[in-house]
C-alpha positions as CSV (number, residue, x, y, z in Angstrom):
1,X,-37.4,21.5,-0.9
2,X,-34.5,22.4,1.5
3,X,-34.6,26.2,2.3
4,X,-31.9,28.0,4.2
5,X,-32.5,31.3,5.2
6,X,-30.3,34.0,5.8
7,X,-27.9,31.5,8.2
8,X,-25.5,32.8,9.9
9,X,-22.8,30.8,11.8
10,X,-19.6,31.9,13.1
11,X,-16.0,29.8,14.9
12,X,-14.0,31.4,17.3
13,X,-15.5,34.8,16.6
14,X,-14.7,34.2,12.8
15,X,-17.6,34.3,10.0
16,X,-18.1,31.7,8.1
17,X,-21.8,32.4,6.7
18,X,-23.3,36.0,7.0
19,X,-27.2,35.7,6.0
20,X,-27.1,33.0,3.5
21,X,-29.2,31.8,1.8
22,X,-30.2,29.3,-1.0
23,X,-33.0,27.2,-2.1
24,X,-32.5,23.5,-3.3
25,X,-35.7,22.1,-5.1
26,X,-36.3,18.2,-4.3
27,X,-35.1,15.5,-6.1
28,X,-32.2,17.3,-7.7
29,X,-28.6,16.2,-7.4
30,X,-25.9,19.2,-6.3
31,X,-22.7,19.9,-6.0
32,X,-21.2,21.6,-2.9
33,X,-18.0,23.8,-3.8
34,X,-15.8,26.1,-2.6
35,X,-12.3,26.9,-1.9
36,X,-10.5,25.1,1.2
37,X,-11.8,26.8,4.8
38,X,-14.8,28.4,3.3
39,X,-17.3,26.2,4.9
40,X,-18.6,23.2,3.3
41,X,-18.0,20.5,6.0
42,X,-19.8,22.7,8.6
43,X,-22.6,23.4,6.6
44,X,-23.5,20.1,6.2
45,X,-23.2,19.9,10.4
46,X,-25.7,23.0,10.2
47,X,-28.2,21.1,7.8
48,X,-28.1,17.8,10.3
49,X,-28.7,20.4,13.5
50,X,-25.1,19.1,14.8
51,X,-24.6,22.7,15.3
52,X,-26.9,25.6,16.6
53,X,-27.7,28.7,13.7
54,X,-26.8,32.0,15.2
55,X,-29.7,33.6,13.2
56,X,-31.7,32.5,10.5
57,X,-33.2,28.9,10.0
58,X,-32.5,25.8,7.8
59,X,-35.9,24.2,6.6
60,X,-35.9,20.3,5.2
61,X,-39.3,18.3,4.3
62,X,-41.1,16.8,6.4
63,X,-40.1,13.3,7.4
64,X,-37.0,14.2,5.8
65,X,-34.4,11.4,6.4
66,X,-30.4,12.6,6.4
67,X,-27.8,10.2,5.4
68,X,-23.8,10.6,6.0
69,X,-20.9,9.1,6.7
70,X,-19.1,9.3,9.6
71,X,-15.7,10.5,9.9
72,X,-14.8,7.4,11.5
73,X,-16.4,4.5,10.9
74,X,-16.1,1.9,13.4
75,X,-15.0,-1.8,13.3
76,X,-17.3,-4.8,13.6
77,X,-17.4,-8.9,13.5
78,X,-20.4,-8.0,11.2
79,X,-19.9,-9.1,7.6
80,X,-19.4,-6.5,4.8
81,X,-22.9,-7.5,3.6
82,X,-24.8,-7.6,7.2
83,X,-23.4,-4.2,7.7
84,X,-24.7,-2.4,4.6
85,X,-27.7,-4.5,5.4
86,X,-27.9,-3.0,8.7
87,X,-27.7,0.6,7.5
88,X,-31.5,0.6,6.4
89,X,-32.8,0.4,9.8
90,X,-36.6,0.3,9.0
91,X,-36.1,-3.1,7.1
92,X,-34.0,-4.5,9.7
93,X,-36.5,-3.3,12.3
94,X,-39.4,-5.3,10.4
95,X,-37.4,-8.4,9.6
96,X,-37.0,-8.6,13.2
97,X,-40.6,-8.2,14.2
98,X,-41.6,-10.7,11.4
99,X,-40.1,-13.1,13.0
100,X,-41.6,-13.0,16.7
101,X,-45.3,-11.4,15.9
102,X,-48.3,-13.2,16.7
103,X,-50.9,-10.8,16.0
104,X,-52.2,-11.4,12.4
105,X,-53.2,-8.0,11.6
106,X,-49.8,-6.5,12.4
107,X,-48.0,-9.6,10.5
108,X,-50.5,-8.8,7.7
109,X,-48.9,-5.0,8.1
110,X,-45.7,-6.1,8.2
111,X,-45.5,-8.1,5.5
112,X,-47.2,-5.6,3.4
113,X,-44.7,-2.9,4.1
114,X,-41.9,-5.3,3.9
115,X,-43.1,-6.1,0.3
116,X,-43.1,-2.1,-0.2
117,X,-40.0,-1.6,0.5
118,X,-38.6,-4.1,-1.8
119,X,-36.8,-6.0,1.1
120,X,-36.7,-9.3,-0.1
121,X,-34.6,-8.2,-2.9
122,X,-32.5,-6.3,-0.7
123,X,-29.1,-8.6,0.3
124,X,-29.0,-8.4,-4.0
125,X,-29.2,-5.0,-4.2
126,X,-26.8,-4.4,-1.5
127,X,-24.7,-6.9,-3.2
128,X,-24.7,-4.9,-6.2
129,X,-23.5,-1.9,-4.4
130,X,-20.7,-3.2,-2.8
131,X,-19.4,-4.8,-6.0
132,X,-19.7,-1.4,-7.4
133,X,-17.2,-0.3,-4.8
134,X,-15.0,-3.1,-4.7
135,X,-15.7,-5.3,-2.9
136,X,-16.2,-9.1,-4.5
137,X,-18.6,-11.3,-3.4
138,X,-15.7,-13.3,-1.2
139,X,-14.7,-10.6,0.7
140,X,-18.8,-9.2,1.5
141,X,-18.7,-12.2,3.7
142,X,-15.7,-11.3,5.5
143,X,-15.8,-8.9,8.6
144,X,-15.5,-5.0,8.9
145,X,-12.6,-6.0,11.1
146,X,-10.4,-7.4,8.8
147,X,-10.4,-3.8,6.3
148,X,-8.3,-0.3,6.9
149,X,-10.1,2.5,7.5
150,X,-10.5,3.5,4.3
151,X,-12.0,0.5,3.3
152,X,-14.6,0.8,5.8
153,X,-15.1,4.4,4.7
154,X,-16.5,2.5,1.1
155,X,-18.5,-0.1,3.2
156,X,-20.2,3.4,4.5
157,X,-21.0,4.5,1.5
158,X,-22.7,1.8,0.3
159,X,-24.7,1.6,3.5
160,X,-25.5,4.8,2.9
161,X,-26.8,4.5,-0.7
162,X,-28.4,1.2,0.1
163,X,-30.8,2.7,3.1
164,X,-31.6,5.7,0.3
165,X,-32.3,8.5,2.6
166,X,-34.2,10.9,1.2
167,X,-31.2,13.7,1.5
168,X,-27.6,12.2,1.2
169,X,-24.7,14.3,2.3
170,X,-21.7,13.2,0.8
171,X,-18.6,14.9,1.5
172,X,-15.6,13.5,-0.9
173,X,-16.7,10.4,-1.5
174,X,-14.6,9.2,-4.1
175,X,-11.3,10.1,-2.0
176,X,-11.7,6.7,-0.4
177,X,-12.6,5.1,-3.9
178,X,-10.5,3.8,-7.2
179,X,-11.4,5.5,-10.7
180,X,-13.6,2.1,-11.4
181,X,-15.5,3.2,-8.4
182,X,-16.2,6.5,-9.3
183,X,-17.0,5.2,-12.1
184,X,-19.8,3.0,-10.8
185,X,-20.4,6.3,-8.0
186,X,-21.0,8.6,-10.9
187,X,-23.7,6.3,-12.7
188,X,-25.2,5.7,-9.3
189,X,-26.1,8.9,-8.6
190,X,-27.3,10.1,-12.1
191,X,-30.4,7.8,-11.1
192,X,-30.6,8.3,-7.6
193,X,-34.3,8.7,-6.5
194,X,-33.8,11.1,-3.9
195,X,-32.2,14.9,-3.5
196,X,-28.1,14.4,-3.0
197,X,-25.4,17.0,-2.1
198,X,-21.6,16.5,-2.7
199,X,-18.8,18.2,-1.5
200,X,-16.3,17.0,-4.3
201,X,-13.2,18.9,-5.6
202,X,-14.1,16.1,-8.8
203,X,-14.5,17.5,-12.0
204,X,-15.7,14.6,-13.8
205,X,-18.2,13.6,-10.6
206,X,-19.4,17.5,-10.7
207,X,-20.1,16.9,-14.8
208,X,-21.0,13.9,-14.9
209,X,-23.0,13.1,-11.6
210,X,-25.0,16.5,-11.1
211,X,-27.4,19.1,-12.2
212,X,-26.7,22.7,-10.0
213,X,-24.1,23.8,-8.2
214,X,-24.1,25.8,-4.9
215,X,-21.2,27.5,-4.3
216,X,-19.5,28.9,-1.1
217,X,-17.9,32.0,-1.3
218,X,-17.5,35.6,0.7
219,X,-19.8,34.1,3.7
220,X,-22.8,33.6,0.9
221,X,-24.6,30.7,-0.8
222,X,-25.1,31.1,-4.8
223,X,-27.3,28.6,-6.5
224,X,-26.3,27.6,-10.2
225,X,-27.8,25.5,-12.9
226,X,-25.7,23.1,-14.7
227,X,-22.9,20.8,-13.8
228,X,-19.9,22.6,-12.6
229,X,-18.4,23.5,-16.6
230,X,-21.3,25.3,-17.2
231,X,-20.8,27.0,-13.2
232,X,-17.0,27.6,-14.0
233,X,-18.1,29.9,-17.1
234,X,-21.1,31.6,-15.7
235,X,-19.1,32.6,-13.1
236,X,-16.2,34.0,-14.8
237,X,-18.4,35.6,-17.2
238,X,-19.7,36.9,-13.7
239,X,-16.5,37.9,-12.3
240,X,-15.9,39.9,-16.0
241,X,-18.7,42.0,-15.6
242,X,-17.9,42.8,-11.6
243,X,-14.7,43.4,-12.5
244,X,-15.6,46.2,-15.4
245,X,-17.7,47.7,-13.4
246,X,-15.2,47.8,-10.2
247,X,-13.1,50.1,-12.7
248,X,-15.8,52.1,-14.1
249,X,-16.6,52.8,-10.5
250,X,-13.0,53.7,-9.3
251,X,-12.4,56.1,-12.5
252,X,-16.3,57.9,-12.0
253,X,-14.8,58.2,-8.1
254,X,-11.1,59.1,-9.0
255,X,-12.8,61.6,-11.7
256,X,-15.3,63.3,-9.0
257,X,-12.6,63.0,-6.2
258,X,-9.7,65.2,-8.5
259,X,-12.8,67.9,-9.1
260,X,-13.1,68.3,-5.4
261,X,-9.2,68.1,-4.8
262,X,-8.8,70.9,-7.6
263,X,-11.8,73.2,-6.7
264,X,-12.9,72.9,-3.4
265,X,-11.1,75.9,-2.0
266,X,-11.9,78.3,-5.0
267,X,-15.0,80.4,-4.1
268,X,-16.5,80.2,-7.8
269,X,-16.2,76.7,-8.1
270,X,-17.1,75.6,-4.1
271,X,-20.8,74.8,-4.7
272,X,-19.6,72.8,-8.1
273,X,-17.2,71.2,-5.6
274,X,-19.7,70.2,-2.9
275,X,-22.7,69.2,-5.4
276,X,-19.5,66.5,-6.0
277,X,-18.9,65.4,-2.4
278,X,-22.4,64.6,-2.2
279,X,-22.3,62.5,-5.4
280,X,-19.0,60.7,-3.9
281,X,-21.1,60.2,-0.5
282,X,-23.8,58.8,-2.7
283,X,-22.3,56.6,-4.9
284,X,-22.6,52.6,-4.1
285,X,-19.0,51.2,-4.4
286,X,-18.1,48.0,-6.6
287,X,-15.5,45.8,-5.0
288,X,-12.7,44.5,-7.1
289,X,-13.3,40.3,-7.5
290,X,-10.9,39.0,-5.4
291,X,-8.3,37.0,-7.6
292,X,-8.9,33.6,-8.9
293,X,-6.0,32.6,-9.4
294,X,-4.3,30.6,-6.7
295,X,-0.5,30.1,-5.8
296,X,0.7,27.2,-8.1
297,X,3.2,24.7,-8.3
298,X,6.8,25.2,-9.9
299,X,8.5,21.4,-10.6
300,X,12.4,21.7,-10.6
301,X,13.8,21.2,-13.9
302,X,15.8,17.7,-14.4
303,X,18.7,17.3,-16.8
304,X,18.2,14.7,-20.2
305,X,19.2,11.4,-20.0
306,X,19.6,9.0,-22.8
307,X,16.6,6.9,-23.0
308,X,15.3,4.7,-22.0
309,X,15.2,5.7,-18.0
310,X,13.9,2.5,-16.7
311,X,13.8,-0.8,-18.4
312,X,12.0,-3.8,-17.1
313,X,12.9,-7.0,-18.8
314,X,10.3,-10.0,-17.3
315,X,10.5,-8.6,-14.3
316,X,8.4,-9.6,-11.1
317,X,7.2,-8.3,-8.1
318,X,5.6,-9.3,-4.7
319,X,5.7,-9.3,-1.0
320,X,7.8,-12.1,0.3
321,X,4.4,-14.7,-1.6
322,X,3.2,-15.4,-4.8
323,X,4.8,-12.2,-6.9
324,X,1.9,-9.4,-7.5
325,X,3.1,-8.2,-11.2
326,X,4.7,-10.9,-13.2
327,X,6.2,-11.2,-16.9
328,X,6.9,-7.2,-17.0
329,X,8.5,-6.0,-20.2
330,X,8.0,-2.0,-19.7
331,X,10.5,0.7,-21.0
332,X,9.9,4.3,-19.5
333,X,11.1,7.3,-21.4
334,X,12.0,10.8,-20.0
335,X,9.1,12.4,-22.2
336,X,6.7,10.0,-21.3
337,X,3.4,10.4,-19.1
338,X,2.0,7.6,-18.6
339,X,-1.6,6.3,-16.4
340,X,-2.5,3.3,-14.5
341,X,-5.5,1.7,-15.4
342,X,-6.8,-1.5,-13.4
343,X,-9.4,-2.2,-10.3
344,X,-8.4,-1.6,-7.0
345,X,-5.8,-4.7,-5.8
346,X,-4.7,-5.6,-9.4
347,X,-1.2,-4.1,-8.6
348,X,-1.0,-0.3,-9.6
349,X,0.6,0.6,-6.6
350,X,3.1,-2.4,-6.4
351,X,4.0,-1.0,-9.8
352,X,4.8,2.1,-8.5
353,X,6.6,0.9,-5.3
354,X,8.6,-0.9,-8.1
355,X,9.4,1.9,-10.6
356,X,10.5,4.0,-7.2
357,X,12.8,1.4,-5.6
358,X,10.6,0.9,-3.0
359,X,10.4,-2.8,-3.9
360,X,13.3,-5.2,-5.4
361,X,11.6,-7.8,-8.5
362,X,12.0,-11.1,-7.0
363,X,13.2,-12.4,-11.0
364,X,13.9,-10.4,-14.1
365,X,15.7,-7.3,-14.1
366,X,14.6,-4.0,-14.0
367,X,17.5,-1.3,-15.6
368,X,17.6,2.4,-14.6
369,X,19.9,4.8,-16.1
370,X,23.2,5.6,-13.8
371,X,22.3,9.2,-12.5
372,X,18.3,8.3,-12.7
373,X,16.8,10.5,-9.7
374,X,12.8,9.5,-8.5
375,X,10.5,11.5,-7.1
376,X,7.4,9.5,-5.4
377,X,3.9,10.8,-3.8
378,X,2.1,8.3,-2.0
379,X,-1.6,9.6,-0.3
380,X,-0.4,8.0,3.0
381,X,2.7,10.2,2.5
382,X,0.7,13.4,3.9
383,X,0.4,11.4,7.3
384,X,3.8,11.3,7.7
385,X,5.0,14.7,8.4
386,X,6.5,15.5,11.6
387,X,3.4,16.8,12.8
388,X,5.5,19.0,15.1
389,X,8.1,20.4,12.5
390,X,7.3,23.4,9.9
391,X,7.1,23.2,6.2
392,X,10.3,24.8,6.8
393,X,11.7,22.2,9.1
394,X,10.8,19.6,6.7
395,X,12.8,21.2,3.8
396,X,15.8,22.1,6.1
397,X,15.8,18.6,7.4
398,X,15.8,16.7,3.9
399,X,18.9,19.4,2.7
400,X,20.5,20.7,5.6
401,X,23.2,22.3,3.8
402,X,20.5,24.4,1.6
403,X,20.9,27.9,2.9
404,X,17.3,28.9,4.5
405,X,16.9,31.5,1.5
406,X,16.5,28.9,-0.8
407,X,14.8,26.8,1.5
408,X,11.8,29.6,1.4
409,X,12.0,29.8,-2.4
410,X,11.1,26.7,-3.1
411,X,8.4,26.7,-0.3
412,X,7.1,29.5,-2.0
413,X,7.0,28.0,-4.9
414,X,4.5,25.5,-4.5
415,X,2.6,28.0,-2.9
416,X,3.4,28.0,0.8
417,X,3.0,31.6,1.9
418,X,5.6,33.5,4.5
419,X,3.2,32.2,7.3
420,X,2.3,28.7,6.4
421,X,6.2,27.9,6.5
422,X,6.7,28.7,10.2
423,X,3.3,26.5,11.0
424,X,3.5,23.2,12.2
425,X,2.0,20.6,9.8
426,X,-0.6,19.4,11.8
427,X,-2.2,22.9,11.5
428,X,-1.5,22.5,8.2
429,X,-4.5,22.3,5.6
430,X,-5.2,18.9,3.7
431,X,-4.1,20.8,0.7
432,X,-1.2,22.3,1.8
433,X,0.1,19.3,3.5
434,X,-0.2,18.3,-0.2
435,X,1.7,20.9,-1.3
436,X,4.6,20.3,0.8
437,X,4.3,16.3,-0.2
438,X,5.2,17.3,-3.5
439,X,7.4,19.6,-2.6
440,X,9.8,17.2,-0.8
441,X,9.2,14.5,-3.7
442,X,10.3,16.6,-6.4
443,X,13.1,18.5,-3.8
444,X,16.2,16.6,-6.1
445,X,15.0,17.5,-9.5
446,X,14.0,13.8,-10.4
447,X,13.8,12.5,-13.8
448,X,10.7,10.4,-13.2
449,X,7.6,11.4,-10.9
450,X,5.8,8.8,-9.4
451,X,2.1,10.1,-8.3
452,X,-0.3,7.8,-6.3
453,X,-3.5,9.6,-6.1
454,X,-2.1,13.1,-5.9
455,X,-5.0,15.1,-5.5
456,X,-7.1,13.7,-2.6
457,X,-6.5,16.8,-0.5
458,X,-6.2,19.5,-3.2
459,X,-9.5,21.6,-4.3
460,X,-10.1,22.2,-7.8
461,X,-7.9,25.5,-7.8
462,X,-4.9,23.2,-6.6
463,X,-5.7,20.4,-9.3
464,X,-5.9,23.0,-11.7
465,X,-2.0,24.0,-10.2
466,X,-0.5,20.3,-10.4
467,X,-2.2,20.0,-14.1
468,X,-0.2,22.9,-14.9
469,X,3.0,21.7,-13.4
470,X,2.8,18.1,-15.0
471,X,2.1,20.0,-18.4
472,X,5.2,22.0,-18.0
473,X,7.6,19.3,-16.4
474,X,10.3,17.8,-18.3
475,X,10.6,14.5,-16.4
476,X,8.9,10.9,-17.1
477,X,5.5,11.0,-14.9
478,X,3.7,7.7,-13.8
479,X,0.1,8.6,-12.4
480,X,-2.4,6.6,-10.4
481,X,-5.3,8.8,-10.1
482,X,-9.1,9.0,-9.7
483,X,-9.6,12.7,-11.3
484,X,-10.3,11.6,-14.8
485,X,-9.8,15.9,-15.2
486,X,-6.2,15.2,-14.4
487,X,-5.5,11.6,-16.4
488,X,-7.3,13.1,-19.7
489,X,-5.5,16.7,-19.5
490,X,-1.9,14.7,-18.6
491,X,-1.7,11.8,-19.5
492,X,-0.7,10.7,-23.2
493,X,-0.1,6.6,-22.4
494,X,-2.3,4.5,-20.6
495,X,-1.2,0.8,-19.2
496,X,-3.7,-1.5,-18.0
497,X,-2.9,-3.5,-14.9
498,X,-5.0,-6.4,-14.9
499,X,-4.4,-10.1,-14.2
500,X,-1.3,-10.0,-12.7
501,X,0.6,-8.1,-15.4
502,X,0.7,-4.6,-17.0
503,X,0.3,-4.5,-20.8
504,X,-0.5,-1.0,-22.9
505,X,-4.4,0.1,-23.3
506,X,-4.6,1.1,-27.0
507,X,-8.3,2.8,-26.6
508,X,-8.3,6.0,-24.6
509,X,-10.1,7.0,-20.6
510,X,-13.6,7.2,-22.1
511,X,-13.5,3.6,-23.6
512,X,-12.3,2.6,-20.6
513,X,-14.8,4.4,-18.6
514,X,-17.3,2.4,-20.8
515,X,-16.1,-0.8,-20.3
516,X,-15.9,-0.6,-16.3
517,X,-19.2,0.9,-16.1
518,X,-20.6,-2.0,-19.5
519,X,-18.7,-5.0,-19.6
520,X,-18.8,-6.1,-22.8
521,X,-20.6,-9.8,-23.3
522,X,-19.8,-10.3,-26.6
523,X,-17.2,-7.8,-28.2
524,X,-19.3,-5.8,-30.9
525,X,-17.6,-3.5,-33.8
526,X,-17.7,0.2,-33.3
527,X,-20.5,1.8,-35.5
528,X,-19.0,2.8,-38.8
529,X,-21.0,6.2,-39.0
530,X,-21.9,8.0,-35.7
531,X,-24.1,11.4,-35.2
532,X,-21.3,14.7,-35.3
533,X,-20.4,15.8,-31.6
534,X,-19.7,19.5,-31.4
535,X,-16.3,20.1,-29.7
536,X,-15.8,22.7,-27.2
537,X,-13.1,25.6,-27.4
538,X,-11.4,24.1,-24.2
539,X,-11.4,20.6,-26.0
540,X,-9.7,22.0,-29.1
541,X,-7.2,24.3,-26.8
542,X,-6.7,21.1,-24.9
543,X,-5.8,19.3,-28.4
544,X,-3.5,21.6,-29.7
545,X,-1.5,22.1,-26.6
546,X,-1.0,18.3,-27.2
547,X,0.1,18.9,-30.4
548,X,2.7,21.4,-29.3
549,X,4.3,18.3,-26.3
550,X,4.5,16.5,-29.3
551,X,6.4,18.5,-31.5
552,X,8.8,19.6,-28.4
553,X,9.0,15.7,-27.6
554,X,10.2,15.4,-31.3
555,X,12.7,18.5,-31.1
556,X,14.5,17.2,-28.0
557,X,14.8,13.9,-29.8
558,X,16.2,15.0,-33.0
559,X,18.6,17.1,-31.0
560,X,19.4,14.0,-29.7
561,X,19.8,12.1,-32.6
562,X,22.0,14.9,-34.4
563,X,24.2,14.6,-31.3
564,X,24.8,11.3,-31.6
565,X,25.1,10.9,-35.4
566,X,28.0,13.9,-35.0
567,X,29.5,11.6,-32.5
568,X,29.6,8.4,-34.4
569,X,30.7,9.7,-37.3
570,X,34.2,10.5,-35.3
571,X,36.7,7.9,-37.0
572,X,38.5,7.8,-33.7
573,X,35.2,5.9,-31.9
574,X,36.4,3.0,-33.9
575,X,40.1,2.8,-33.2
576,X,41.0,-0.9,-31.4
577,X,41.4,0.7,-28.2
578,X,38.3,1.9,-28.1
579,X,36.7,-1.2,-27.0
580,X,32.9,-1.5,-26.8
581,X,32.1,2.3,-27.0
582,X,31.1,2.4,-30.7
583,X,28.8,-0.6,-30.1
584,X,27.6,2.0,-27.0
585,X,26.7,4.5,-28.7
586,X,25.3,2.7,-31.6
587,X,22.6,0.9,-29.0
588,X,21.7,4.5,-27.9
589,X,21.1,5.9,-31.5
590,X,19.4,2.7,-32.1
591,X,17.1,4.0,-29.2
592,X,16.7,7.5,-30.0
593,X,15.8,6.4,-33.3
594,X,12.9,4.4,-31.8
595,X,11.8,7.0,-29.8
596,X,11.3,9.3,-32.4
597,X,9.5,7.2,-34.1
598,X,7.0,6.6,-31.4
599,X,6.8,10.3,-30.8
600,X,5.8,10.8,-34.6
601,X,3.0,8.2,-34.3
602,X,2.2,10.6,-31.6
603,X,2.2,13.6,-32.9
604,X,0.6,12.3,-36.3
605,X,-2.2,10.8,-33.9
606,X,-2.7,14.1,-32.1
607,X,-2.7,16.2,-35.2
608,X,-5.7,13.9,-37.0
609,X,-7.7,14.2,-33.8
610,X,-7.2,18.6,-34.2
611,X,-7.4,18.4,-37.7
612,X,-11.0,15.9,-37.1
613,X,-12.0,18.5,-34.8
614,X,-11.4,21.8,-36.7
615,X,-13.2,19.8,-39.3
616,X,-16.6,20.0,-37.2
């Protein structure tokens, strides 16, 4: 079991544990959580003895081994394979003293243990991990050198779970990964031998991958069962009952307080008044739960355009080579939200670079609509802010005829207080670098928003903010994401980038989730009959606010279609010197007309799946 006991650790003078404690029985998987600043990374310092413990003490098992991944990981001629090899250094201690010992008692020994440990199995198993991650068996020959950073990052990882300490400390690991390999990280860790903590602002890794949450919050440690759903309602159920009695508290005090106020000074009524004073002076006070809700984000509104937006007509793609993404026939709607699905390097993010004009197709043509305005969030886009310049600066900069007024409403609304505007962005927080990402890729209003693994640096609060700013945009939004949370809650098309071209996924996340994690051998018919699942209140909230983007989709477009109709039936579209208008405007009814009916097979779709539900 690891015990901490009433630990306390300040930085810079500045609390960030007062007497915590918390109790984490062995062999159970947890979740580390809290909001941004509270603490997390530096407990995990405080549980390796990186950092001294002003008072109190951390206890771990004895022979306890600790494993983490660096913040940097360094670069090597070593092979991707002989790396993760490396990381279990008891093995790779033996294997060396197999090989020189004479003494046949110790080679006895060492053989023994060896066979213990399961080592001649080991360049499989570490195999196995790695493909998990990524990485095919070519390229777990080739050296650490040759990989970014963040590929390293994975390599790691699996060195990390292939030397199984007995205590992992992860802290976001699946912000260096794909969804396939969180995915294969979630599975992982449901049969992990061994105790593992996880910082992770993940909601599907939190569900999915633990048992008990420990949560950071006003310098304490609380220890929950569950997976974090079951954390999230405990404690708002928590916060209910604090709150009630918070008021119940400051009406007993306002009550006993006014008594005193009224009477205090009136000779029959001063021992009534003092008997009161000393029931003020005893009463325990109940503070108010500090707010939940965090600052969110407001998208600016984009004017309709006739769809579709974007049309790609065998279009291709590439780098100056071989094209990336060939034989692309894609049309993109303004209502549309559409997710990338594919393993990392198929071409998601070629696709995107395409869709935002960040790349030219090398044959076909790709057709935008005249005023067409993108917006586009890349993750390596928060490492290049003027680290120098304010959030202010920044926004001034890309309109420097915006008056500075507006320049601080819009700051503010994506939640960048008064203060954070006038700091420099390299003392900027991960998230609210994020923030102000976002902020300057959705600064023109655009019709389409193109989002490459958004939420890297955003905690669950802020995921929970961008959710509820996709839900309430008007614009077309492409999405390459990890956070299944996000894709599942925003996403209503998926397209499946795979062997060099993008095609629609007709099945939805969780059968995809199924077939990365199960490849199907042979394909097999779904059972006919299954066991009823129960379906949760937030499922069925979550279904019928689908219901409702799908009746507004269809409202817009019937608008549309009435607008047109009026305009083609004006005898004077067809006069000679007209020209090719009436043809014009007949293509874009044609359109409208198709659109609606792809946005009734929609809503008809997402009205069986409430009405199957309500039916449970």
């Amino acid at each position: 079991m690891l015990t901490i006991s009433a630990t306390t650790y300040a930085i810079g003078g500045v609390p960030l544990f007062h007497e915590a404690s918390a109790d984490i029985p062995t062999g159970h998987k947890v979740g580390l959580v809290g909001r941004n600043g509270t603490g997390k990374t530096t407990l995990f310092r405080l549980i390796r003895g990186e950092l001294p413990l002003e008072s109190g003490q951390i206890d771990l098992p004895a022979n306890c081994r600790i494993g983490c991944v660096d913040q940097e990981v360094p670069s090597s001629a070593r092979s991707l394979l002989d790396t993760v090899l490396d990381a279990d250094t008891e093995r790779a201690a033996l294997m060396a003293e197999a090989e020189t010992a004479t003494d046949p008692m110790r080679i006895a020994n060492v053989q023994t243990r060896l066979a213990d440990i399961d080592a001649w199995s080991a360049e499989a198993r570490a195999s196995a991990i790695l493909k998990g991650l990524g990485f095919d068996a070519q390229a777990q020959h080739r050296a650490c050198s040759e990989f970014s950073g963040g590929w390293r990052m994975r390599v790691a990882l699996a060195g990390i779970l292939f030397a199984q300490p007995h205590l992992p400390l992860l802290d976001e690991p699946t912000n260096y990964l794909d969804l396939e390999g969180t995915f294969w990280l979630e599975n992982y860790l449901q049969s992990y031998p061994h105790t593992v903590i996880i910082i992770s602002h993940d909601r599907a890794l939190l569900n999915n991958a633990v048992g008990a949450i420990l949560h950071v919050e006003d310098r304490k440690l609380t220890y929950f069962q569950g997976p974090y759903d079951q954390f999230a309602r405990q404690r708002m159920e928590q916060r209910a009952v604090q709150t009630a009695q918070a008021r119940k508290y400051e009406e007993r005090r306002a009550h006993l307080q006014g008594f005193v106020d009224r009477f205090r000074y009136q000779a029959n009524k001063a021992k009534q008044a003092q008997s009161r004073v000393k029931m003020l002076e005893r009463m325990t006070a109940v503070a108010m739960p500090d707010s939940l809700k965090v600052p969110g984000l407001i998208f600016p509104e984009p004017e309709a355009l006739s769809p579709p937006i974007v049309n790609l007509d065998g279009a291709a793609v590439g780098y100056g080579g071989p094209p990336v993404l060939q034989r692309l026939h894609l049309r993109i709607d303004q209502d549309d939200r559409i997710a990338l699905l594919g393993r990392n390097g198929e071409g998601k993010s070629t696709l995107a670079k395409l869709l935002a004009e960040k790349l030219t197709p090398c044959a076909g043509t790709v057709t935008r609509a005249t005023k067409l305005r993108v917006g586009y969030f890349a993750q390596h886009q928060i490492d290049e802010l003027y680290p120098d310049a304010t959030p202010l600066q920044h926004v001034t900069m890309a309109r420097p005829e915006a008056s500075q007024a507006w320049a601080r409403s819009r700051l503010a609304s994506f939640g960048l207080t008064a203060n954070q505007v006038e700091t420099t962005a390299m003392q900027l927080s991960g998230g609210e670098k994020a923030r102000l990402s976002l902020l300057l890729a959705t600064l023109d209003a655009p019709h389409i928003l193109i989002l490459d693994e958004p939420t890297n640096h955003l905690d669950i609060e802020g995921r929970d903010a961008l959710v509820e700013a996709l839900t309430q945009y008007t614009g077309a939004i492409i999405l390459v994401s990890h956070d299944m949370h996000l894709l599942g809650l925003v996403a209503d098309r998926l397209w499946l980038v795979q062997g060099g071209t993008v095609a629609p996924y007709e099945d939805d996340l969780e059968d995809y989730r199924a077939q990365m994690l199960h490849p199907p051998v042979v394909p097999t018919e779904k059972p006919k009959t299954a066991p009823p699942v129960r379906i949760s209140r937030d499922e069925i909230i979550a279904l019928r606010a689908e219901v409702r983007k799908c009746e507004t989709r269809l409202t817009k477009l019937n608008k549309m279609r009435d607008q047109l109709a009026v305009k083609l039936s004006d005898p004077g579209l067809y006069e000679p010197d007209m020209g090719a208008q009436a043809e014009t405007w007949q293509k874009k009814y044609a359109e409208v007309m198709d659109g609606l009916d792809r946005g009734e097979a929609l809503w008809t779709k997402a009205m069986e799946k409430l009405e199957q539900a309500l039916a449970q």
